[in-house]
C-alpha positions, -999 to 999 in steps of 0.1 A, spaced: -531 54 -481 -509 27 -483 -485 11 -458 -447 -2 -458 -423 -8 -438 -383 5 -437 -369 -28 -431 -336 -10 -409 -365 -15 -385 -364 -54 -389 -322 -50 -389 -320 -79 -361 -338 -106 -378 -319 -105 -405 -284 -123 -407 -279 -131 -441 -299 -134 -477 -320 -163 -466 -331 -146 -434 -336 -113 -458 -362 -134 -481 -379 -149 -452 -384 -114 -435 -406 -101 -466 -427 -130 -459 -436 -119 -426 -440 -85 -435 -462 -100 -459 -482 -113 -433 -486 -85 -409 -505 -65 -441 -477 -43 -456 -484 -32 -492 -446 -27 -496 -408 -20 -482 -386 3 -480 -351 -12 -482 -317 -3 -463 -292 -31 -476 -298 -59 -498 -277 -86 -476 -257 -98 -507 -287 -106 -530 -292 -95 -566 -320 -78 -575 -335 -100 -595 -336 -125 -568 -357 -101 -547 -375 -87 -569 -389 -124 -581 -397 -126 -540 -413 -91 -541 -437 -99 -572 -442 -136 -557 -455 -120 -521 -475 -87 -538 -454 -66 -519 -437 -29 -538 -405 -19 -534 -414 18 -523 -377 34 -520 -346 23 -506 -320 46 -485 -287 37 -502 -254 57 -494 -245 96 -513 -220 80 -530 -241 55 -549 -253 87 -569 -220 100 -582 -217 98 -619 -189 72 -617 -219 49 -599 -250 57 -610 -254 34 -642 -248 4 -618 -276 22 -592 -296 27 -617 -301 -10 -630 -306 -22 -600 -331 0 -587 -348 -3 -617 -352 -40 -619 -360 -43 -581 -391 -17 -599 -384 15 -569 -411 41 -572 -386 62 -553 -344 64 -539 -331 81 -515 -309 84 -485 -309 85 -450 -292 110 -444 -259 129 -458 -235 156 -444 -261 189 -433 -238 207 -407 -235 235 -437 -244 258 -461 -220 238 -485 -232 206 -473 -265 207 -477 -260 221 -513 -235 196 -524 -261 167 -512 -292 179 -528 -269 186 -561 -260 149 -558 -298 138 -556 -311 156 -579 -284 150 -608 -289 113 -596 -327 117 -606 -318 130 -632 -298 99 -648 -320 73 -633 -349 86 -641 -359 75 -604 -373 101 -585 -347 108 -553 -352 117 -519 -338 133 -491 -346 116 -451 -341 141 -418 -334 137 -388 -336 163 -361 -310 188 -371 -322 196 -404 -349 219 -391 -319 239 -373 -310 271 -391 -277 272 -408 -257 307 -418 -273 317 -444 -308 319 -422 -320 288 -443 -327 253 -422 -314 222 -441 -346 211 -451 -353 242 -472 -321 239 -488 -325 201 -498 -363 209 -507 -349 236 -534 -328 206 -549 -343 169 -542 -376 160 -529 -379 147 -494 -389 118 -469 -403 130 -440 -397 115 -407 -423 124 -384 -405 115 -354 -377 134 -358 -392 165 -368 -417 164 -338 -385 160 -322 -372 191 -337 -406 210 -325 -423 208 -358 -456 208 -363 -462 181 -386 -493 188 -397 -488 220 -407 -454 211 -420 -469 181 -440 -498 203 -458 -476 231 -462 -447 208 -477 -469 185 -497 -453 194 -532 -421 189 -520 -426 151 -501 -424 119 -518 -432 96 -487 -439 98 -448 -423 79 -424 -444 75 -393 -430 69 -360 -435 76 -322 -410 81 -295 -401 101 -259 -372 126 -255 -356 115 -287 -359 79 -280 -377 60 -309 -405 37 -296 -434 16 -317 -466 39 -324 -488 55 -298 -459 44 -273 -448 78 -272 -459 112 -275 -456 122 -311 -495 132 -325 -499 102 -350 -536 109 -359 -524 146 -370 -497 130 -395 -525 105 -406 -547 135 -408 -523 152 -430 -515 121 -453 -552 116 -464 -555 156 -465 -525 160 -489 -529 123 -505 -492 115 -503 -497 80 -512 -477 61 -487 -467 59 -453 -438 39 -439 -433 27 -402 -399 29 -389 -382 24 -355 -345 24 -348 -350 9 -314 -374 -21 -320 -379 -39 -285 -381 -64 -279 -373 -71 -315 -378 -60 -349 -409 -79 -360 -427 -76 -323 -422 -41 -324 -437 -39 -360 -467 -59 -348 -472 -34 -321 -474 -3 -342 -490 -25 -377 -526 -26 -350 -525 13 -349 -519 14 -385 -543 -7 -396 -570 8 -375 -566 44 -391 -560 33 -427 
């Protein structure tokens, strides 16, 4: 099992591409293996990718916007994906409130995949696991079409057992985003009441190979927050 970080978590440290740069170097330092990116703060890839390869750390995926997959933008996604070296792209979220919706999106990601040659993924929240008209829940109909990113939080939040939902879903997940919380608040890991030794459980069961920590409500900021939840992480990897 390896461990990143989606660095949306890290979102108030970071101020422009200098503070970007210097943020992987503490990631760096608190035992990541890699990131997961959400903005690029005006830097060219090659310019973090040199930083990436100098500090050891991978870039894992990277949640960019729907758009960036249309055929009009793909080339342009596509190189720079490539030369940051992604295992994986994806988004964090996309329009889900229909039938329709959820179709269009996962045709998006998956013809996106297709050109880049960059496995894509789809990220949930809570309503995904909310059944639409046709009986199907959101997550089924992006599964059919993309593969996914599962955040743990939000489907405890949605009543999911993750375990079962990991094991069961294992084919069709790319990476696991861990993360804790109360009453739909996000907090830093065992903070809350989410069952993080089942999802760990499930990633070594299923051998998904990484895990990424997120919180969208660090306190008191980003990088003490990561620190916080980094000790449980390190203790069960």
């Amino acid at each position: 099992m390896k461990l990143a970080v989606q660095l949306y978590s890290l979102r108030d440290m970071v101020k422009c591409g200098e503070d970007f740069l210097k943020i992987l170097e503490e990631v760096k330092k608190l035992g990541f293996d890699g990131v997961e990116f959400a903005g690029y703060h005006g830097l060219d890839a090659e310019t973090i990718k040199a930083k990436l390869d100098e500090l050891g750390l991978v870039a894992v995926g990277a949640h960019i916007g729907l758009d960036d997959y249309l055929p009009e933008n793909i080339e342009k996604t596509a190189q720079f994906h490539k030369t940051l070296g992604c295992l994986y792209c994806g988004v964090g979220g996309a329009s889900h409130d229909t039938v329709e919706e959820c179709e269009y999106a996962g045709d998006v990601l998956r013809a996106g995949a297709e050109k880049m040659g960059i496995p894509t993924y789809y990220h949930n929240h809570t309503e995904e696991f909310t059944p639409l008209a046709n009986g199907k829940t959101a997550m089924e109909i992006f599964a059919e079409r993309t593969k996914l990113e599962i955040d743990t939080y939000w489907s405890f939040h949605a009543g999911v057992d993750n375990y079962k939902y990991i094991t069961e879903h294992k084919d069709d997940i790319l990476l696991v985003h861990i993360k804790d919380g109360i009453d739909g608040k996000p907090l830093a890991l065992t903070e809350g009441n989410n069952d993080l030794d089942a999802i760990i459980r499930a990633v070594k069961d299923t051998g998904i190979e990484w895990v990424i920590l997120e919180n969208d409500d660090p306190v008191p900021n980003g990088i003490e927050d990561v620190a916080r939840s980094m000790k449980y992480l390190m203790s069960v990897k």
